[in-house]
N, C-alpha and C positions, 0 to 999 in steps of 0.2 A: 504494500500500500504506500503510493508517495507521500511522502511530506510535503507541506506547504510549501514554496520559498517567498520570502520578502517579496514585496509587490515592485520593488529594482529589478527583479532577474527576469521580467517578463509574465504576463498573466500565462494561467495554464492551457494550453492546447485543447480548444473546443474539440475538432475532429469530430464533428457530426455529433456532438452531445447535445447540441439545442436541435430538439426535435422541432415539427412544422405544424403538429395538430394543432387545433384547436382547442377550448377551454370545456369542460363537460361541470353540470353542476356539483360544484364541493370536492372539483379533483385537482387538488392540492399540490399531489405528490406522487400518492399509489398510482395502481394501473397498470397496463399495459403500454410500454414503452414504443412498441413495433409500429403502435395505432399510428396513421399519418396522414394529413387532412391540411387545410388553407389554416396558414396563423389568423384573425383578424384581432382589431383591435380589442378592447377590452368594452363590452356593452354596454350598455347607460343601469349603472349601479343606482337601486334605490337610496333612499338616506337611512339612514345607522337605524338599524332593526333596534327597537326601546323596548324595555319591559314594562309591565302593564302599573309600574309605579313612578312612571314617568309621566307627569301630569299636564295637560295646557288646559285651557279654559273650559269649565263643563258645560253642560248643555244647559244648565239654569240659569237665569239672569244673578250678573253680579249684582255681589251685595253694596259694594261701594265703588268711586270713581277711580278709585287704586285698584280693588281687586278688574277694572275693567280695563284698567291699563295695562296690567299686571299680565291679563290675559291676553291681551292683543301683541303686543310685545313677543308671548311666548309663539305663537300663532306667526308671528313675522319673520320668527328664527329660526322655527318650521321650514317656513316656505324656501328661504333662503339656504336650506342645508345647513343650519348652524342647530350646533346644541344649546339646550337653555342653560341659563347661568347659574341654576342649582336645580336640584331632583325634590318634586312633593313625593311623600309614601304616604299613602293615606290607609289605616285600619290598623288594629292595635295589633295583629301578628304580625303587622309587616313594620309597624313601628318600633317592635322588641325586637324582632331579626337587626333592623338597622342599628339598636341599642346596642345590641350583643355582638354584631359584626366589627363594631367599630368606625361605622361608618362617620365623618364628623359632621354633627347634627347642628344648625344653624338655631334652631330654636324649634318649638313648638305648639300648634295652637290645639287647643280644647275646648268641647262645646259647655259654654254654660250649663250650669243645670244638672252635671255629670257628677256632682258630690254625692250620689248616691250608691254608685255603679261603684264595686269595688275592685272589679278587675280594672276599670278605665283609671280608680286612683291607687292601684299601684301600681299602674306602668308611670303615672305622672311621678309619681315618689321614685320611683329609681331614677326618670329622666334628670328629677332635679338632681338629685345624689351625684349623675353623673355631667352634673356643672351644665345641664340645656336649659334656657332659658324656655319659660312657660308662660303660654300666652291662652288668658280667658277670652272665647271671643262669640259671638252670636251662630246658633247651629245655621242658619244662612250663609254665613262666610265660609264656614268648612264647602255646604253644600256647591258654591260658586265655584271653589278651589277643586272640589272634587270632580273624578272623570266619569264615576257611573252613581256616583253619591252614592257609595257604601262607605262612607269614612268611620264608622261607627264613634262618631263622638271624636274622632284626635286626626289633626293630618303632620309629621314633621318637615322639615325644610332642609336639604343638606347644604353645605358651604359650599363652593365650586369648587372643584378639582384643582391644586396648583400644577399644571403640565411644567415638565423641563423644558429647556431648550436642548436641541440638538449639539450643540457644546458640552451640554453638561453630561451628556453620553457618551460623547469621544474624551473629554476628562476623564470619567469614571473608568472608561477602559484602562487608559494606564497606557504604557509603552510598549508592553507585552501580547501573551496570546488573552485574546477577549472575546466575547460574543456577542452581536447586536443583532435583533430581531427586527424588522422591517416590514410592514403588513400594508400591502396594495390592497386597499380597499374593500378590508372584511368589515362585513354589515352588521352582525349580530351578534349582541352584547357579551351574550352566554360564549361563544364561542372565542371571542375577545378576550375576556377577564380568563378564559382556560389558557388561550397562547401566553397570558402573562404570570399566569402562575405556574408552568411549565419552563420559564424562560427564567425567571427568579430563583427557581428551586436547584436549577443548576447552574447557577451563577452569574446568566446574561449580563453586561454592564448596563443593557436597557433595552427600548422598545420603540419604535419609530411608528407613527401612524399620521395619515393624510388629516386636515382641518376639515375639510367639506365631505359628505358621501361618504362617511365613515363612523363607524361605533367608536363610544368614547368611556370613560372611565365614568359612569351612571351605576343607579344602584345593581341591577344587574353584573356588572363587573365587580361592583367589589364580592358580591355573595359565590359567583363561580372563582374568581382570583382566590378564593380564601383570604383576602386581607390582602397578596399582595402585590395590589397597587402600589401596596404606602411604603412598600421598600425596597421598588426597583423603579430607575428613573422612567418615564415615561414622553418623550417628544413630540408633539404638533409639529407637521410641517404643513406649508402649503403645498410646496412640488418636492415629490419623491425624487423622481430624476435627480435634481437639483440635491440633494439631499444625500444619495447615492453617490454623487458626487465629490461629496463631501469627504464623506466616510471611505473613498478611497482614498483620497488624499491626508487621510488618518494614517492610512497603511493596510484599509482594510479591503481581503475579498468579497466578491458579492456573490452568494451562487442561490440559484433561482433553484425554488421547488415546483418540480411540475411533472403530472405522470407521462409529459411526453418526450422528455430527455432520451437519450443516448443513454446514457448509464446510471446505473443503480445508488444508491445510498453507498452502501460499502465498498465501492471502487470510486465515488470522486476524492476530491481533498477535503472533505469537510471537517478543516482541521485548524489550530493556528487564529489568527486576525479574523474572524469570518462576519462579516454581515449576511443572515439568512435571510432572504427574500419570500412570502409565504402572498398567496393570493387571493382573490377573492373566494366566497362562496360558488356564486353563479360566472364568474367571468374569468379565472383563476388569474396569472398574473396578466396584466395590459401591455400591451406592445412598447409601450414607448422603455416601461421599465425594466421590459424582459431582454428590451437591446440595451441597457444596462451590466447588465448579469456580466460575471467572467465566464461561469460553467453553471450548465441546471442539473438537477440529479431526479431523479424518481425513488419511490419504495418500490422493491420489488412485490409479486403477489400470484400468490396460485389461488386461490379460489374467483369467484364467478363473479358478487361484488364489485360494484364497478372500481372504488378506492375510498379510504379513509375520507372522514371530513377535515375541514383546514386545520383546527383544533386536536385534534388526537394525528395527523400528522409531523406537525410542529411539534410535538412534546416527543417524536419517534426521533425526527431529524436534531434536537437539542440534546437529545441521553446519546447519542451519535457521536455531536459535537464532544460530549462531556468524557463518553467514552475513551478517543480518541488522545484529549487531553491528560487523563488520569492514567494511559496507560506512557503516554511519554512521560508521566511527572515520575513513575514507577522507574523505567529507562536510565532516567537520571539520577547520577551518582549525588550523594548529599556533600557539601562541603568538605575535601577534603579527604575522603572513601576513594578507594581505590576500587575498580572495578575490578569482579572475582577472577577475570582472565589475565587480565595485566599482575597478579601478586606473584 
């Protein structure tokens, strides 16, 4: 199996590894590699697949001229492909998931009148415990806020997400061998918050994801991340390209996952400096970014299934990455050790 070399000694030898197919829905990586078909671009990606506690304005008349701006606002960042600037969860199981998740809770509103309900006051009694501000407010305004007005009494309000910059990913890397994950234009939250808790758990320096037509760090991610978001960098860009770019000029390779590669998982280099490239659900990687790529790789697959989704891909080609690394870290003599052939 080759080693990497420095990104000085010349990128590695495509030699027919970028395959010509086409993108099949959630094929990532697996497949069949033989398949060969017209590249096209990458289709018109919907906007970032939300979980259903992601809130914009309900179907009931606001209660006030805030909550009516409040809604239109979200409704305009909607349309425009932007995420809102904080997450409502509204119901008191999804208010304690978020408690208990960790999720950071901006504050909390509660319907008057609910000092009777004693599961609604102690979810309030831990909220405060755990330093959320609590807000009494008329059960109208919940019903405003809410999406299908099952709030049952409580909706809470998360902070925004602080995203890194793209710097602060090539810092974290360091000098050495690093891993950075790179996600063209995966949609759905669940499968998001998975790429990044697969990418964390073996080390990634971080996580690169497009601003527009792309899942974001919402509640959703934090509950499949297991938490972590909050401890691997996370980057907004607008252009991947551009981005990709960059992160060679870090030092780092780029190699695209796609089941229409040349060659397998375990014969590229996916090894060293590597930026992995993962694609979408329905369009897998886009053109512009796939002539980025140095080399693509596939998972190999004998059953009938057409391939992994992008999410349980990504976490195959990361334990790869990690693999790879842990077996050269083993290779290598400790300070000073004399290797058992040379004594």
């Amino acid at each position: 199996m080759s080693k990497m070399q420095p990104r000085s000694a010349g990128r590695p030898g495509r030699g027919g590894a970028r395959g010509a197919g086409g993108h099949g829905s959630e094929r990532a990586a697996g497949g069949r590699g033989e398949r060969r078909g017209p590249r096209g671009a990458a289709g018109g990606r919907g906007q970032a697949t939300r979980g259903q506690d992601r809130r914009g304005q309900g179907q009931r008349g606001p209660a006030s001229r805030d909550d009516a701006r409040r809604g239109s606002q979200r409704q305009g960042q909607h349309r425009q492909g932007q995420r809102p600037a904080t997450d409502l969860i509204e119901g008191r199981r999804a208010c304690a998931e978020a408690l208990e998740g960790g999720l950071p809770l901006k504050r909390a509103l509660v319907a008057m009148g609910g000092e009777q309900d004693q599961t609604l006051v102690g979810l309030v009694r831990r909220l405060e415990a755990a330093g959320v501000p609590v807000e009494r407010v008329p059960k109208g305004r919940l019903d405003a806020l809410s999406s299908h007005g099952a709030h049952q009494g409580i909706v809470v309000q998360t902070r925004p997400f602080a995203y890194a910059e793209l710097s602060d990913v090539i810092t974290n890397a360091g000098d050495g061998h690093a891993l950075v994950v790179l996600l063209d234009h995966v949609t759905d939250e669940g499968n998001f918050g998975a790429i990044v808790r697969s990418a964390e758990v073996v080390g990634a320096a971080g996580v690169v994801i497009a601003k527009a037509r792309a899942a974001g760090v919402g509640v959703g991610a934090y509950k499949t991340s297991a938490g972590a978001v909050l401890h691997v960098p996370i980057a907004q860009v607008s252009n991947l390209a551009t981005a990709i770019d960059e992160l060679k000029r870090a030092g780092f390779w780029v190699a695209g996952s796609t089941e229409h590669a040349a060659q397998d998982v375990w014969s590229a280099p996916l090894e060293g400096r590597l930026c992995l490239v993962m694609g979408s659900e329905g369009s897998g990687i886009s053109q512009l970014v796939r002539k980025k790529c140095d080399f693509e790789c596939r998972l190999p697959q004998r059953g009938r299934v057409e391939s992994l989704n992008v999410a349980q891909a990504a976490t195959v080609m990361c334990y790869e990455w990690l693999r790879r690394e842990s077996a050269a870290a083993a290779d290598t003599p400790a300070d000073g050790a004399v290797p058992a052939g040379e004594r």
